[in-house]
N, CA, C and O atoms as a Maestro MAE file, in Angstrom:
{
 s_m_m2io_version
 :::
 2.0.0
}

f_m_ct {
 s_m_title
 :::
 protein
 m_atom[300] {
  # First column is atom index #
  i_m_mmod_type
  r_m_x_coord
  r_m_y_coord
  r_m_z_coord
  i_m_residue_number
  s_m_chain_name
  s_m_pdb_residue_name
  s_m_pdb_atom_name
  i_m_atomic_number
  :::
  1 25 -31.721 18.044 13.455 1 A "UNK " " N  " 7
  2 3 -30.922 18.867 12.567 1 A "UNK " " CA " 6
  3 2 -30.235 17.946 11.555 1 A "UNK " " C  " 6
  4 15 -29.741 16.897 11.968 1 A "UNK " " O  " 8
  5 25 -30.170 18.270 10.255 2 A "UNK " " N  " 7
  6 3 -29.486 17.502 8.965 2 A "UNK " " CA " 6
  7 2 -28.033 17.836 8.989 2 A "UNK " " C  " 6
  8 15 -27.515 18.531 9.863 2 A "UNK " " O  " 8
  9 25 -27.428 17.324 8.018 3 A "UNK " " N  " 7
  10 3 -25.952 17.214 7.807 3 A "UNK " " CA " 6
  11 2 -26.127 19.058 6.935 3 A "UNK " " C  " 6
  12 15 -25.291 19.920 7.206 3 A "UNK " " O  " 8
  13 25 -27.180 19.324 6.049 4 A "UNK " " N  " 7
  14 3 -26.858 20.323 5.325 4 A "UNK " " CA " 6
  15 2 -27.110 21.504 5.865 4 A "UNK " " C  " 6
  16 15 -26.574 22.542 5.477 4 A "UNK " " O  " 8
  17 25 -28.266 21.403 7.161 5 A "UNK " " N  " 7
  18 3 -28.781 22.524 8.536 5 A "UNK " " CA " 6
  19 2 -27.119 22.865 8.794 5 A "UNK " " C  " 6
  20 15 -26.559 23.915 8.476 5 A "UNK " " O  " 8
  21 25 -26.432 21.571 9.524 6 A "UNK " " N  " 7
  22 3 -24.748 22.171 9.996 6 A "UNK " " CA " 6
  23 2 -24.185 22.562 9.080 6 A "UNK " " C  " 6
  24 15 -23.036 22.883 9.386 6 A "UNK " " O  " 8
  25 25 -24.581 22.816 7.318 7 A "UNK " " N  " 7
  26 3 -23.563 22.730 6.691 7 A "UNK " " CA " 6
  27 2 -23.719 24.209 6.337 7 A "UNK " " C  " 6
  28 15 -22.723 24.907 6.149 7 A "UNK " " O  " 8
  29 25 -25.143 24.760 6.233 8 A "UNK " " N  " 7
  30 3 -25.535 25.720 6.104 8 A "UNK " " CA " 6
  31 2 -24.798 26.908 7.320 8 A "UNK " " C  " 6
  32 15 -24.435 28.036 6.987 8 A "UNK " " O  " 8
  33 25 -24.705 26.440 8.535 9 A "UNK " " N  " 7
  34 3 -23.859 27.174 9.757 9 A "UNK " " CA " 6
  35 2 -22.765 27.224 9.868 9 A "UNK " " C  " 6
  36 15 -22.184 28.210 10.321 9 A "UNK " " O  " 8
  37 25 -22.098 25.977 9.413 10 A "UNK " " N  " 7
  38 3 -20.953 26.136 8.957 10 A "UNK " " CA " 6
  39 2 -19.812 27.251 8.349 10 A "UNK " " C  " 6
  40 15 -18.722 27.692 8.714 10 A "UNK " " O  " 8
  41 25 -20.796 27.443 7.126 11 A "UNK " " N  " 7
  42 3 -21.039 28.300 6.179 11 A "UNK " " CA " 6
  43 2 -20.650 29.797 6.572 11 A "UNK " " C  " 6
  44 15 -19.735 30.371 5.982 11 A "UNK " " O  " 8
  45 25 -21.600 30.589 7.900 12 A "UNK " " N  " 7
  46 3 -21.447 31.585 8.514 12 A "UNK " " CA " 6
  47 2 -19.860 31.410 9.431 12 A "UNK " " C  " 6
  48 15 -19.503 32.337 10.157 12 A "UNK " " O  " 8
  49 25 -19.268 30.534 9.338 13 A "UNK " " N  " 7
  50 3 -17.948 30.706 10.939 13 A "UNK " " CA " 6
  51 2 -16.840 31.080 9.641 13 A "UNK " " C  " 6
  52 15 -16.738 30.815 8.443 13 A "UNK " " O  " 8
  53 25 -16.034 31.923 10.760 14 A "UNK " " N  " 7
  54 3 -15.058 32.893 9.888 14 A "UNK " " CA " 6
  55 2 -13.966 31.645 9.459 14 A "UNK " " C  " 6
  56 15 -14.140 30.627 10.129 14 A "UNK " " O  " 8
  57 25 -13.146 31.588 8.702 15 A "UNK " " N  " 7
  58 3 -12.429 30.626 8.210 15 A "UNK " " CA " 6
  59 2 -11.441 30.037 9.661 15 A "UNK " " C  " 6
  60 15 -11.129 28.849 9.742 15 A "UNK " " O  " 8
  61 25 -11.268 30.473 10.118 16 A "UNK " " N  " 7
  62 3 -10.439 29.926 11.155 16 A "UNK " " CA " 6
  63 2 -11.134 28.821 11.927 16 A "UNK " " C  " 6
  64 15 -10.618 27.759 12.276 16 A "UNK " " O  " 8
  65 25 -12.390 29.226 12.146 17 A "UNK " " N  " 7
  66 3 -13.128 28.294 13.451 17 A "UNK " " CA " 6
  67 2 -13.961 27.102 12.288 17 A "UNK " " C  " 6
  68 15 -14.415 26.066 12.773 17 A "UNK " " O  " 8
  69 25 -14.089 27.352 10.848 18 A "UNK " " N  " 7
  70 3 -14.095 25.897 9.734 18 A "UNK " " CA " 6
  71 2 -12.888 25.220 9.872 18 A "UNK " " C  " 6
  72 15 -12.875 24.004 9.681 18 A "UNK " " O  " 8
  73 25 -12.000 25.740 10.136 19 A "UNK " " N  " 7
  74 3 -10.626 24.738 9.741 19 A "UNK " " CA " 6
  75 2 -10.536 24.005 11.024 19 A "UNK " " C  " 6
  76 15 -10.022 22.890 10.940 19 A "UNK " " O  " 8
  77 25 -11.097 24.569 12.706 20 A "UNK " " N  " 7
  78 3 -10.654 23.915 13.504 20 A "UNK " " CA " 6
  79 2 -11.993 23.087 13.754 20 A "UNK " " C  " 6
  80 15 -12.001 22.269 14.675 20 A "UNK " " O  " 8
  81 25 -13.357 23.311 12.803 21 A "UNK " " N  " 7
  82 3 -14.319 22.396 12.658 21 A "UNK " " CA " 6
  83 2 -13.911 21.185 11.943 21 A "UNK " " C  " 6
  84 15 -14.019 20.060 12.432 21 A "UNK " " O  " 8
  85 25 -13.657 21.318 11.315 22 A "UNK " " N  " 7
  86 3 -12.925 20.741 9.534 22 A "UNK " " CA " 6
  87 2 -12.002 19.530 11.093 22 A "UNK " " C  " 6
  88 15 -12.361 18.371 11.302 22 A "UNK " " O  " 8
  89 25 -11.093 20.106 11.743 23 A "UNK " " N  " 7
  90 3 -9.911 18.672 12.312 23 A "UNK " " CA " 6
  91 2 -10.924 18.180 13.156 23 A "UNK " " C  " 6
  92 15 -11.032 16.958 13.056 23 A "UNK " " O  " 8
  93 25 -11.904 18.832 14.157 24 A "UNK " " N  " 7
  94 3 -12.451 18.083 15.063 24 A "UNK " " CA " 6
  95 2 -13.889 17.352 14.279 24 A "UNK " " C  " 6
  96 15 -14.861 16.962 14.925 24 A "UNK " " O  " 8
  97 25 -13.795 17.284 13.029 25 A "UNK " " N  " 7
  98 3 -15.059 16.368 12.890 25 A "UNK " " CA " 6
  99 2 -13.959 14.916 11.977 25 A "UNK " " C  " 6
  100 15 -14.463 13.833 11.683 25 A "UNK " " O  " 8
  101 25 -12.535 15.255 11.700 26 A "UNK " " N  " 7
  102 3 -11.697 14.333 11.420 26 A "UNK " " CA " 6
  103 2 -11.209 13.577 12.159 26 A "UNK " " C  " 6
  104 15 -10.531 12.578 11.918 26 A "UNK " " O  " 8
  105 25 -11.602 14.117 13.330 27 A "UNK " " N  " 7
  106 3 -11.027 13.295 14.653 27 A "UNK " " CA " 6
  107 2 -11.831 12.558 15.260 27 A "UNK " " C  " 6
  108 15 -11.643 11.466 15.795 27 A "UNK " " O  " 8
  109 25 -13.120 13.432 15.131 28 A "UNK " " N  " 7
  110 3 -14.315 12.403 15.399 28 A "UNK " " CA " 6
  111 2 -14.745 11.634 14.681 28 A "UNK " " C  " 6
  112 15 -15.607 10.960 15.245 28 A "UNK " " O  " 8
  113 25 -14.516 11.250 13.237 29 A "UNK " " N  " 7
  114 3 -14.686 9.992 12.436 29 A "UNK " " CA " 6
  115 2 -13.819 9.330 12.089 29 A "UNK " " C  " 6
  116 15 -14.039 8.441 11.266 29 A "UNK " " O  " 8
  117 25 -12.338 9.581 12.686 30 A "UNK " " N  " 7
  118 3 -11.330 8.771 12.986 30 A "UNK " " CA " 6
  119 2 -11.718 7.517 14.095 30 A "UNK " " C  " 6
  120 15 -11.816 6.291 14.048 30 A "UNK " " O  " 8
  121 25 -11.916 8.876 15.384 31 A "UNK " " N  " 7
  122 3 -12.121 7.789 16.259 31 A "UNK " " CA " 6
  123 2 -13.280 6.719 16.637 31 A "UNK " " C  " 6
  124 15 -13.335 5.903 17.557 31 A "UNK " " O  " 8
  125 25 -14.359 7.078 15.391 32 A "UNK " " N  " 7
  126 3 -15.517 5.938 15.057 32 A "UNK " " CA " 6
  127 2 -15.215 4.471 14.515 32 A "UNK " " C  " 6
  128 15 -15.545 3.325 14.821 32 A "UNK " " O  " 8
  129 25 -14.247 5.222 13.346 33 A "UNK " " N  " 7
  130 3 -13.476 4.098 12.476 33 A "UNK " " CA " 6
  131 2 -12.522 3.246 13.037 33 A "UNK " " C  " 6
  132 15 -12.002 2.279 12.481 33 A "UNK " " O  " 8
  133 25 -12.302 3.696 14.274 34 A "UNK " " N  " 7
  134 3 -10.797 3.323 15.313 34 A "UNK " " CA " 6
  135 2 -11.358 1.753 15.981 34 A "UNK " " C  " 6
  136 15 -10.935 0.597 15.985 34 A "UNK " " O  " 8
  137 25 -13.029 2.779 16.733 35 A "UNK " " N  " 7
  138 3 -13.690 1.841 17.204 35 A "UNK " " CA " 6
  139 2 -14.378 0.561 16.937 35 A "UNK " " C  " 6
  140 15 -14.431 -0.499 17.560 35 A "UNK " " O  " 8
  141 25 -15.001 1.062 15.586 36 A "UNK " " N  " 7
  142 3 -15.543 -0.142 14.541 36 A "UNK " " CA " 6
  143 2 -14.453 -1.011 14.625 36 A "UNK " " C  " 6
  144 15 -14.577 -2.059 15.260 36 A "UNK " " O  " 8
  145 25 -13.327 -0.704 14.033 37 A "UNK " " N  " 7
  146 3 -12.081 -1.718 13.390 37 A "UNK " " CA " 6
  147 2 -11.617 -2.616 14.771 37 A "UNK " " C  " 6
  148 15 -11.255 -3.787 14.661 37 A "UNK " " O  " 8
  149 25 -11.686 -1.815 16.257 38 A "UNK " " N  " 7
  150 3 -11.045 -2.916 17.292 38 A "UNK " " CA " 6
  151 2 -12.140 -3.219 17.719 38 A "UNK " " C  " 6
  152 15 -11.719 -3.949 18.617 38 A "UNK " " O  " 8
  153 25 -13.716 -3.290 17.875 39 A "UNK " " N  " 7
  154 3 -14.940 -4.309 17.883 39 A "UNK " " CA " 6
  155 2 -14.720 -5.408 16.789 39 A "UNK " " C  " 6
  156 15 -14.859 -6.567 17.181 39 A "UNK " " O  " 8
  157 25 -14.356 -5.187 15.305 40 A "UNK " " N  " 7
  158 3 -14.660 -6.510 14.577 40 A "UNK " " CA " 6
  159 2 -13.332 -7.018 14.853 40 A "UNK " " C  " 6
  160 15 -13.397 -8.146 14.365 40 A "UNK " " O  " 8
  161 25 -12.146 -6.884 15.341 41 A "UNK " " N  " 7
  162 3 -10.963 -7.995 15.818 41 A "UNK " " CA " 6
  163 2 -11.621 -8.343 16.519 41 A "UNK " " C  " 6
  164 15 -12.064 -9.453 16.225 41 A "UNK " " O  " 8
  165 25 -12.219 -7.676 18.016 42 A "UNK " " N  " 7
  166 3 -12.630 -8.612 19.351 42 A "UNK " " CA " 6
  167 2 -13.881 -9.928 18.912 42 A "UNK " " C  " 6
  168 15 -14.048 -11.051 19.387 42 A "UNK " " O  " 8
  169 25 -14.516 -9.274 17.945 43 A "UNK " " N  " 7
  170 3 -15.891 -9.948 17.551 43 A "UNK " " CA " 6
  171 2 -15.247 -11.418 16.369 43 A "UNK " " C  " 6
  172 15 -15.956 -12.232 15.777 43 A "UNK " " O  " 8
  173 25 -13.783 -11.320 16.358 44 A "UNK " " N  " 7
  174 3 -12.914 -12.584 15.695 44 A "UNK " " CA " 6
  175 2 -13.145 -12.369 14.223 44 A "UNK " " C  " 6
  176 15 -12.984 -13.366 13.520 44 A "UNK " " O  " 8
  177 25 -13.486 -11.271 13.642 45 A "UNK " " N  " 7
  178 3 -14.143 -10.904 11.965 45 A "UNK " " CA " 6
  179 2 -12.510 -11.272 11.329 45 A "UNK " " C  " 6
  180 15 -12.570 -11.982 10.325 45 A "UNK " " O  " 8
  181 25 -11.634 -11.041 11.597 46 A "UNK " " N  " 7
  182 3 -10.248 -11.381 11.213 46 A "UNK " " CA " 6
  183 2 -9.857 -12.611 11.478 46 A "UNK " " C  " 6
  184 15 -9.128 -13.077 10.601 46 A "UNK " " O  " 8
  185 25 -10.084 -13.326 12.399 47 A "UNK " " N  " 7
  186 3 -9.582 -14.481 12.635 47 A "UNK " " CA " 6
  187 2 -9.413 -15.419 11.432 47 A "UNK " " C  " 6
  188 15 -8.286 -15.740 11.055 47 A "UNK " " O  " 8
  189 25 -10.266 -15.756 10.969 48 A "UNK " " N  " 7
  190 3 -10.048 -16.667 9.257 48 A "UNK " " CA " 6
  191 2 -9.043 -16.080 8.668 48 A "UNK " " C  " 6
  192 15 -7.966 -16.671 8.738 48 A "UNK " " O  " 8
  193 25 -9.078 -15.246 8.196 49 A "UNK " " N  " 7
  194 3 -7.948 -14.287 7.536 49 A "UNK " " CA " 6
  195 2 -6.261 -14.463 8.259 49 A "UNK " " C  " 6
  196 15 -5.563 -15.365 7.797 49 A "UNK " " O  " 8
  197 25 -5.867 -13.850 9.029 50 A "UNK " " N  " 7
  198 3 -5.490 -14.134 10.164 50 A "UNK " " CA " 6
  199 2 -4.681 -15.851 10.192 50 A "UNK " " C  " 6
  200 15 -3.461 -16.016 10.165 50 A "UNK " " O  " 8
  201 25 -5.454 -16.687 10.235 51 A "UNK " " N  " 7
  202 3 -5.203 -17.749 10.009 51 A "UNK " " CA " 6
  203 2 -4.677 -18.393 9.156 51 A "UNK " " C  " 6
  204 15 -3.908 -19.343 9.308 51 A "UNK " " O  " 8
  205 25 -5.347 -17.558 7.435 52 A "UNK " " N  " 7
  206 3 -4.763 -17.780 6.690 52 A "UNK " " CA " 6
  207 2 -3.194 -17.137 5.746 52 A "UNK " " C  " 6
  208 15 -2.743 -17.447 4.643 52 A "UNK " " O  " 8
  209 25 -2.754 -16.218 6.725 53 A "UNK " " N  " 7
  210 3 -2.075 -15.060 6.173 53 A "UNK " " CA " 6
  211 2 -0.482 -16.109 7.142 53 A "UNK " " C  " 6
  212 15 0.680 -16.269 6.768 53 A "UNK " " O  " 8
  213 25 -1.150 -16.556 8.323 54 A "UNK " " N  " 7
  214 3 -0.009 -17.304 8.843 54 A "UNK " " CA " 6
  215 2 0.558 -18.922 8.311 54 A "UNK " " C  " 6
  216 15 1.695 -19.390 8.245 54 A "UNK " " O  " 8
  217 25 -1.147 -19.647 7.896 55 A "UNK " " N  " 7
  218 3 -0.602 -20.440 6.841 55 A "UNK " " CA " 6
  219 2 0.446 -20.559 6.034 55 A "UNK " " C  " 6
  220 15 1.358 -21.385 6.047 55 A "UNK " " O  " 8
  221 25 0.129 -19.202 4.974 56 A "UNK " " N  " 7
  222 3 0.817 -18.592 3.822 56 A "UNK " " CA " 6
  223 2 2.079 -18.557 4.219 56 A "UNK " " C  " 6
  224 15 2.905 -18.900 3.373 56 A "UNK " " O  " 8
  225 25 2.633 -18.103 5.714 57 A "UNK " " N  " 7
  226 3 4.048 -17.453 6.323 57 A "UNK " " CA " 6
  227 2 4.485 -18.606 5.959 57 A "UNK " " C  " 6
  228 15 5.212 -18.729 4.973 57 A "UNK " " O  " 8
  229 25 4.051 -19.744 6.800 58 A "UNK " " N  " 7
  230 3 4.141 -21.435 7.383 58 A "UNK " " CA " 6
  231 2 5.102 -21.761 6.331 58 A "UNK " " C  " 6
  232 15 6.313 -21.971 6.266 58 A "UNK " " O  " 8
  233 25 3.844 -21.714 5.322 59 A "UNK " " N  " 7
  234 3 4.296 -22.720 3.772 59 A "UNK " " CA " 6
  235 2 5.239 -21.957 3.178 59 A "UNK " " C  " 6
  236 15 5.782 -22.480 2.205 59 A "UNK " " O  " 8
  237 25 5.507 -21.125 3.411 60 A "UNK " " N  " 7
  238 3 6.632 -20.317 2.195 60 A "UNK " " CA " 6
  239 2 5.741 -19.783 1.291 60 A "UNK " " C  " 6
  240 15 6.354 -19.470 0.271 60 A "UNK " " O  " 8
  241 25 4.443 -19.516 1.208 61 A "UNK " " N  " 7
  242 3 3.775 -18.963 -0.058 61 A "UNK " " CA " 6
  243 2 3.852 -17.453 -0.018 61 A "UNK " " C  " 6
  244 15 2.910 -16.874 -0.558 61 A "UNK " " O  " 8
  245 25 5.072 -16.500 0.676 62 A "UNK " " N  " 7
  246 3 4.596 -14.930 0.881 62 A "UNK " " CA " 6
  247 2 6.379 -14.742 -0.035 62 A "UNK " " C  " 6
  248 15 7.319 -15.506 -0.250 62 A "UNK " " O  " 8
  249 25 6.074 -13.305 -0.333 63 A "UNK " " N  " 7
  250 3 7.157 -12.649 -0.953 63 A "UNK " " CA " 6
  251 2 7.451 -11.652 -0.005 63 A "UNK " " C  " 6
  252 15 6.633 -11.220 0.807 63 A "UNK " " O  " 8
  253 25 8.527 -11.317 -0.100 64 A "UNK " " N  " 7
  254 3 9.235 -10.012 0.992 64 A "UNK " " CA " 6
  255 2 8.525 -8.879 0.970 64 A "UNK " " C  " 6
  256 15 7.765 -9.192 0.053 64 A "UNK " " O  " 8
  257 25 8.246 -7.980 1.227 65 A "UNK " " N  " 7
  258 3 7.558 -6.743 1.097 65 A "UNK " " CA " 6
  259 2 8.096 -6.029 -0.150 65 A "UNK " " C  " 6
  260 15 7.424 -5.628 -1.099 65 A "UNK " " O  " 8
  261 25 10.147 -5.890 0.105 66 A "UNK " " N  " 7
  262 3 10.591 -5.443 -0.749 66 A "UNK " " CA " 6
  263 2 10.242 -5.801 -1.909 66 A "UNK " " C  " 6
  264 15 10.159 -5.036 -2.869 66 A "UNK " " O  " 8
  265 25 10.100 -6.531 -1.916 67 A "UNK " " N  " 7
  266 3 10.130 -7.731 -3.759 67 A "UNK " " CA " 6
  267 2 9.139 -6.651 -4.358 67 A "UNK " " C  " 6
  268 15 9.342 -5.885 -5.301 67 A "UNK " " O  " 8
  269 25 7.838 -6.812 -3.441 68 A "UNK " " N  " 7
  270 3 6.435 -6.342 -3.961 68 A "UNK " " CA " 6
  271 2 6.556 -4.769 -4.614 68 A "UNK " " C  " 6
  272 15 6.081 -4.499 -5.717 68 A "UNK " " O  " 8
  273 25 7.302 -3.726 -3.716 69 A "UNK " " N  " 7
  274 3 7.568 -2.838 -3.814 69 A "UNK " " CA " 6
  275 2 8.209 -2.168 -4.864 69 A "UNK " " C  " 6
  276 15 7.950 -1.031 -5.257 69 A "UNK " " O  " 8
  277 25 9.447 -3.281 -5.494 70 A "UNK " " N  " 7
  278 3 10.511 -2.922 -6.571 70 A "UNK " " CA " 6
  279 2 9.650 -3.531 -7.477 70 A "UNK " " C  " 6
  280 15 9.733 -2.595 -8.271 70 A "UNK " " O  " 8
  281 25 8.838 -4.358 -8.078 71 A "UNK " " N  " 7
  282 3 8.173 -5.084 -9.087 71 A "UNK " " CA " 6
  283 2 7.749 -4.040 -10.231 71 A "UNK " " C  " 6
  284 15 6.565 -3.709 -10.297 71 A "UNK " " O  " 8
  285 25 8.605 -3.557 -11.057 72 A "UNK " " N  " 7
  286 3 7.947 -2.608 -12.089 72 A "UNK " " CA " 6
  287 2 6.617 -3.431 -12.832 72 A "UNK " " C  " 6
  288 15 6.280 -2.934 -13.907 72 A "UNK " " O  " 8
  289 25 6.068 -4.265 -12.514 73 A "UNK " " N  " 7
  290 3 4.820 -3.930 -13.242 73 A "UNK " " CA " 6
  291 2 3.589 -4.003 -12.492 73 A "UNK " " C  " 6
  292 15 2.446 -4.389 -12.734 73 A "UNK " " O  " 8
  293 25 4.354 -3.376 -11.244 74 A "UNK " " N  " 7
  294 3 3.149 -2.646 -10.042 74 A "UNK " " CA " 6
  295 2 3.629 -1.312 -10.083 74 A "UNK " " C  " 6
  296 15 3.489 -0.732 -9.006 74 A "UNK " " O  " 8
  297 25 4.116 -0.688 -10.926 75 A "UNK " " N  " 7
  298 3 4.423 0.800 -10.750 75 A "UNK " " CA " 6
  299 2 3.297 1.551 -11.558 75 A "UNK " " C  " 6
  300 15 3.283 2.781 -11.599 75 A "UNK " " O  " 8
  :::
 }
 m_bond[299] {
  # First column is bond index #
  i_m_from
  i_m_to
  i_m_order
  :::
  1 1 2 1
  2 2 3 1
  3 3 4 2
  4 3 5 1
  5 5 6 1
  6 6 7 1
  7 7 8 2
  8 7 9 1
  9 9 10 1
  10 10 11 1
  11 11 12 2
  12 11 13 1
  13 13 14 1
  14 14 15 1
  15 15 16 2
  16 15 17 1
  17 17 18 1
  18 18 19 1
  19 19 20 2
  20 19 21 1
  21 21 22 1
  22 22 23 1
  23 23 24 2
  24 23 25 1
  25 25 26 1
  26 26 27 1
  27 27 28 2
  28 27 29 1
  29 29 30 1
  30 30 31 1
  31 31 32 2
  32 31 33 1
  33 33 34 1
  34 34 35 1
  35 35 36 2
  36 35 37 1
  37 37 38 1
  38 38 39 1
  39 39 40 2
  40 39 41 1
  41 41 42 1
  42 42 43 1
  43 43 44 2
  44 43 45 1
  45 45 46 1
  46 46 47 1
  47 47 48 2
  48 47 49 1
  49 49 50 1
  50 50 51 1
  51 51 52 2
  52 51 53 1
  53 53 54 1
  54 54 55 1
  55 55 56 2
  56 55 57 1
  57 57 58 1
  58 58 59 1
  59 59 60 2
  60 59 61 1
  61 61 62 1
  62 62 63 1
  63 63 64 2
  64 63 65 1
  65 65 66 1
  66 66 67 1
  67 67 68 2
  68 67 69 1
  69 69 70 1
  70 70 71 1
  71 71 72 2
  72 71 73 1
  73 73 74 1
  74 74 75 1
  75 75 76 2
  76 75 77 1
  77 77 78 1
  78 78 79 1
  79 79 80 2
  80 79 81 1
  81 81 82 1
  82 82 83 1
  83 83 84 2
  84 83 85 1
  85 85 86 1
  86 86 87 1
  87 87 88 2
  88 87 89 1
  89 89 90 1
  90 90 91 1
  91 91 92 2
  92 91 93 1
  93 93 94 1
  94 94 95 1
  95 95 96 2
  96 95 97 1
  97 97 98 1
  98 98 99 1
  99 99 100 2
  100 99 101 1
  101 101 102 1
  102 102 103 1
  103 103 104 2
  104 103 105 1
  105 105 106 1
  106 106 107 1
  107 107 108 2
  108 107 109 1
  109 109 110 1
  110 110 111 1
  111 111 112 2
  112 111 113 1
  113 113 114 1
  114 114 115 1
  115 115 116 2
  116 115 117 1
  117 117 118 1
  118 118 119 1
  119 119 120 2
  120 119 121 1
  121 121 122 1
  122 122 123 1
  123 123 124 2
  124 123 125 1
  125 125 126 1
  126 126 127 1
  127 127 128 2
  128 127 129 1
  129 129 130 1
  130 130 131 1
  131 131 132 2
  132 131 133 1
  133 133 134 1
  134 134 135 1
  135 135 136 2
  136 135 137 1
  137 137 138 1
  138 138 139 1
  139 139 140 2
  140 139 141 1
  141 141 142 1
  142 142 143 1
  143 143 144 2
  144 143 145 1
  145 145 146 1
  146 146 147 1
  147 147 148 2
  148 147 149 1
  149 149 150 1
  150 150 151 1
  151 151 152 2
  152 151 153 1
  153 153 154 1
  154 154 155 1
  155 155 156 2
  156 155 157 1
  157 157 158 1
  158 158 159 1
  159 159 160 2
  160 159 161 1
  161 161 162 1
  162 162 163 1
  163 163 164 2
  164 163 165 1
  165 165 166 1
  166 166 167 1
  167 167 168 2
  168 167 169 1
  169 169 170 1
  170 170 171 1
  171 171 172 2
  172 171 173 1
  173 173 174 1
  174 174 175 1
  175 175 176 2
  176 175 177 1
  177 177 178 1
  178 178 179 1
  179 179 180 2
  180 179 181 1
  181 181 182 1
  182 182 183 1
  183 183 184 2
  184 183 185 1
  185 185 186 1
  186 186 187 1
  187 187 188 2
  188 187 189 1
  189 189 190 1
  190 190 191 1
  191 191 192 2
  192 191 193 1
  193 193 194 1
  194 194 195 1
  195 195 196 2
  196 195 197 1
  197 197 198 1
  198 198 199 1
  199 199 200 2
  200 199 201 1
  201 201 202 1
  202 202 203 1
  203 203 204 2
  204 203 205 1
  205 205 206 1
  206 206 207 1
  207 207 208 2
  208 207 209 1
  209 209 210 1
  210 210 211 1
  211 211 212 2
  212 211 213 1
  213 213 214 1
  214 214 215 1
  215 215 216 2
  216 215 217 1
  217 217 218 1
  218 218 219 1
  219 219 220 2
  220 219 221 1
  221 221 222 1
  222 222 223 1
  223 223 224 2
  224 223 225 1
  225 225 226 1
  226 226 227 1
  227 227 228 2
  228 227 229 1
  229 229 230 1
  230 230 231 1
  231 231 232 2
  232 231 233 1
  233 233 234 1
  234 234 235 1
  235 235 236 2
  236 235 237 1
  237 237 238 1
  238 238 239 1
  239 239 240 2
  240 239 241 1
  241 241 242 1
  242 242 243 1
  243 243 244 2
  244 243 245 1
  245 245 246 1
  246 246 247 1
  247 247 248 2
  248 247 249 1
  249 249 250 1
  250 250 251 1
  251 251 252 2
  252 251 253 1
  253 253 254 1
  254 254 255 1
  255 255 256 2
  256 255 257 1
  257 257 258 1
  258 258 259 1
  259 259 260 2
  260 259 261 1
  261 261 262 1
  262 262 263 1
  263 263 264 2
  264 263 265 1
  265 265 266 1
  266 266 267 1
  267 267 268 2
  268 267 269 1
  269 269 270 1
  270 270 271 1
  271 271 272 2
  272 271 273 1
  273 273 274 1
  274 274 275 1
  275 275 276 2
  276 275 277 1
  277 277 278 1
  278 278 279 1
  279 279 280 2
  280 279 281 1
  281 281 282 1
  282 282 283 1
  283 283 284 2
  284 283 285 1
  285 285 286 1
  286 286 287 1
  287 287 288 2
  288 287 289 1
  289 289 290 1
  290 290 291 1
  291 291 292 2
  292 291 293 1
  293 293 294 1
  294 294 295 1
  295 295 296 2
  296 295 297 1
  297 297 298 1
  298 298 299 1
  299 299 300 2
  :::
 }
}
């Protein structure tokens, strides 16, 4: 069955039982994306990064969050 077969059936469910299709297929590609993202920490895909973000702390090379936030010519 295709994405447009379900989309076509879809189609027929009275609006109530789309909307509670609609959260449970948000929940189910939440929790894909959940999974992907804590496999590539375990798999160390962050670690370089990671490494270098604490460097940055180390040396003094980071700005406050606030700073970033109030900076009108990031608005």
């Amino acid at each position: 069955m295709s994405a447009a077969d379900v989309m076509n059936l879809a189609k027929q469910l009275p609006d109530r039982e789309v909307l509670n299709l609609a959260r449970m297929l948000d929940e189910w590609t939440a929790s894909m994306v959940d999974q992907k993202f804590a496999s590539a920490i375990q798999s160390g895909a962050f670690d370089k990064l990671a490494a270098e973000a604490l460097q940055e702390l180390e040396t003094g090379k980071t700005i406050p969050l606030d700073e970033v936030l109030h900076d009108p010519r990031l608005s």
